[in-house]
C-alpha positions in Angstrom: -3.7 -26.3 15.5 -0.1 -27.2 16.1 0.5 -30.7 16.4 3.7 -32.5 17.8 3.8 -35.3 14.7 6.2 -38.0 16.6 4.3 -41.1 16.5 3.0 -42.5 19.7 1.4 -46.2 20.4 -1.9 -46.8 19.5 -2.3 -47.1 22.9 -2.9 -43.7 23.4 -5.8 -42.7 25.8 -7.3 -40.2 23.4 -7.7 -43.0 20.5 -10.8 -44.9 22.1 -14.3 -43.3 21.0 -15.1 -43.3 24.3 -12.5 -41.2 26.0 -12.4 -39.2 23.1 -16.0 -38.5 23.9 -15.6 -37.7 27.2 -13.1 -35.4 26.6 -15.2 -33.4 24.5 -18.3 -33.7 26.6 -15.8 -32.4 29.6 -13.7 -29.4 28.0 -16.2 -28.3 25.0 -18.1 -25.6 27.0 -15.0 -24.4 28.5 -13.2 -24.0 25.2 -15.9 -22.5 23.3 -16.2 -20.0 26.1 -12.7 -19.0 26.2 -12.6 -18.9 22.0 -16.0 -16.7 22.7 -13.4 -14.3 24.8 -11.0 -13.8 22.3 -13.5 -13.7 18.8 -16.2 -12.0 20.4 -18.4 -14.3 17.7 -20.7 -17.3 19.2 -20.9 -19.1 15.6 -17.1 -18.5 15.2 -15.8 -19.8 18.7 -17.9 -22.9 18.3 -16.7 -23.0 14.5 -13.0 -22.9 16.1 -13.4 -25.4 18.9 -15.2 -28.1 16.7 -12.7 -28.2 14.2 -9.8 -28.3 16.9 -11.6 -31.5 18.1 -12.0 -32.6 14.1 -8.1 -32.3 13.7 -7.4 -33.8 17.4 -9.5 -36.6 16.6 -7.8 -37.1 12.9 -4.5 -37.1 14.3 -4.7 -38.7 17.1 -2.1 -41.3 16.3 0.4 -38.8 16.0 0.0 -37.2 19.1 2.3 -36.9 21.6 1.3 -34.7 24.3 3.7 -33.2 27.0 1.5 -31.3 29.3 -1.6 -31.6 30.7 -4.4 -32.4 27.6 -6.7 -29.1 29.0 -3.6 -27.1 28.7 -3.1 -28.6 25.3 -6.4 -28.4 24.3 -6.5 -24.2 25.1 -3.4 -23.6 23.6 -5.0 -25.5 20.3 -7.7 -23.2 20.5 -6.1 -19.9 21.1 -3.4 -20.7 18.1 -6.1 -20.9 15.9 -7.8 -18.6 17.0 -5.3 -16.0 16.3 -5.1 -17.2 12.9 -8.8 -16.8 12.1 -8.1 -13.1 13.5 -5.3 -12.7 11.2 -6.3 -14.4 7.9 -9.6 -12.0 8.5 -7.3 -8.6 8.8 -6.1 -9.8 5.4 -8.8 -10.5 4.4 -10.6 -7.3 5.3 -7.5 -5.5 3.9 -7.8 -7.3 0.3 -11.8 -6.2 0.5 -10.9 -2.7 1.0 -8.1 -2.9 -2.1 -11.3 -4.5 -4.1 -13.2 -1.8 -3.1 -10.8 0.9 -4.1 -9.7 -0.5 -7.2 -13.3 -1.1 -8.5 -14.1 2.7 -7.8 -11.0 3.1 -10.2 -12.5 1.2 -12.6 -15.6 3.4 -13.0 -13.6 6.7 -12.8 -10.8 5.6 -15.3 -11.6 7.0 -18.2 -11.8 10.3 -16.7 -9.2 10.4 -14.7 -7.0 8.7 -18.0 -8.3 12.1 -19.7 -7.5 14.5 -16.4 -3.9 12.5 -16.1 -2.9 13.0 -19.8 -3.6 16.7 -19.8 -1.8 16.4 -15.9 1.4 15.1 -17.6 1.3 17.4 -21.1 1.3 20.4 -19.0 3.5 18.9 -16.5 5.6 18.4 -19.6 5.0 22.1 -20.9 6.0 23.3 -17.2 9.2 21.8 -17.6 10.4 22.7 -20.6 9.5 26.6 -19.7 11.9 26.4 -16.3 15.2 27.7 -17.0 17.5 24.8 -18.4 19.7 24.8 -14.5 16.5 25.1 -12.8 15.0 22.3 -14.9 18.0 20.2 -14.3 18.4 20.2 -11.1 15.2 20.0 -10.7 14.7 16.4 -13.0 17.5 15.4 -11.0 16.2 15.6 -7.8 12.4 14.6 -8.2 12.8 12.0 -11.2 16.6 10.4 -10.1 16.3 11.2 -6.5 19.4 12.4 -5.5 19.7 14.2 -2.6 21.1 18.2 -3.0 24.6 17.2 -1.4 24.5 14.7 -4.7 23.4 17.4 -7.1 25.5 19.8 -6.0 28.8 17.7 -6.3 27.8 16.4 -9.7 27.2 20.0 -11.2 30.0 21.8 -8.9 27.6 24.2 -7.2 26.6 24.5 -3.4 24.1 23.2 -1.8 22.2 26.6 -1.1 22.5 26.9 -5.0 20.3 23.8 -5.5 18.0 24.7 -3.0 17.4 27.9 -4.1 16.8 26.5 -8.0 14.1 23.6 -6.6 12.7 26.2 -4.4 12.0 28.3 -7.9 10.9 25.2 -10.0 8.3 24.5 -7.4 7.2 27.7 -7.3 6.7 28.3 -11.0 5.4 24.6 -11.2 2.7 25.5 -8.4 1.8 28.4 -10.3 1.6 26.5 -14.0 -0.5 23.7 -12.3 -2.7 25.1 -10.0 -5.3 24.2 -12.0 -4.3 20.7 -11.6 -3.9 20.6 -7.6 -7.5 19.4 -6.9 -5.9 16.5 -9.1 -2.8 15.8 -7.8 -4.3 16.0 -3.6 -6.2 12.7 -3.9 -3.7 10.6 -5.5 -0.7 11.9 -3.1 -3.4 11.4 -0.4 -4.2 8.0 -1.2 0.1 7.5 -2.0 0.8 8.4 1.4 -2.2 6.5 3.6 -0.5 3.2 4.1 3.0 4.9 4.7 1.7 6.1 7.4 -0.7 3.2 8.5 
């Protein structure tokens, strides 16, 4: 709930129990229905609306309200609201991280075994490309630099180092096909949030 913290006198109508009361007796059905709307969650919206009325109530000498106290009172409500929707989307999003990493956990050593022998043959993939081929090669998927870059730096053109990637990747695809059901997942599971 935002509240405007410039003192006002004590004077203030909403600091008597009584109109304080009244208040809530008057706009508490309204509100709950309107935080009902937007949470689609009985035990929620009334959660919502009660604690609005807490914090109104708490800082009611601070108050200082400019419009009309209904309109106040709604946009209260829909502010938070809104932040009860967002601080669950994070917190559904850290559940689902949980979730994933815990699945990790139980398929790590495993997939510690699979990725060791992954990166030795990776390894003995390399070191059978042709030195230029392996070079540019490195350069472009380890240093990531585009061709243009690799080309300048070795003086060749650019349809030079595309040809020499396009024959590392195919002798790469060939010495790790055994490994692609592997690799999939993981560049899967890479890419998902890019594109989310």
């Amino acid at each position: 709930m935002e509240l405007n913290h410039t003192p006002i006198k004590t004077t203030s109508p909403y600091y008597d129990d009584k109109v304080f009361e009244q208040m809530f007796k008057a706009h508490y059905k309204e509100l709950h229905s309107y935080a009902n709307v937007m949470l689609r969650d009985e035990d929620t919206a009334e959660e919502i609306v009660q604690s609005m009325f807490l914090k109104f109530w708490e800082k009611r000498a601070l108050l200082n309200v400019q419009t009309s106290i209904k309109a106040y009172l709604y946009k209260c409500v829909y502010n938070d609201s809104l932040n009860y929707i967002k601080h669950q989307k994070v917190k559904t999003k850290y559940q689902d991280f949980a979730a994933y990493t815990m699945n990790d956990h139980h398929e790590a050593a495993s997939s510690r075994v699979e990725l060791t022998e992954l990166q030795f043959k990776l390894r003995e993939a390399l070191n059978e490309l042709p030195e230029h081929c392996r070079t540019i090669f490195q350069m472009s998927r380890f240093e990531e630099l585009k061709y243009r870059e690799i080309a300048e730096q070795l003086d060749l053109s650019i349809k030079t180092v595309e040809n020499q990637m396009g024959k590392a990747l195919k002798i790469l695809r060939l010495k790790l096909a055994d490994f692609i059901p592997l690799i999939l997942p993981g560049i899967i599971m890479y890419y998902k949030d890019f594109f989310n």
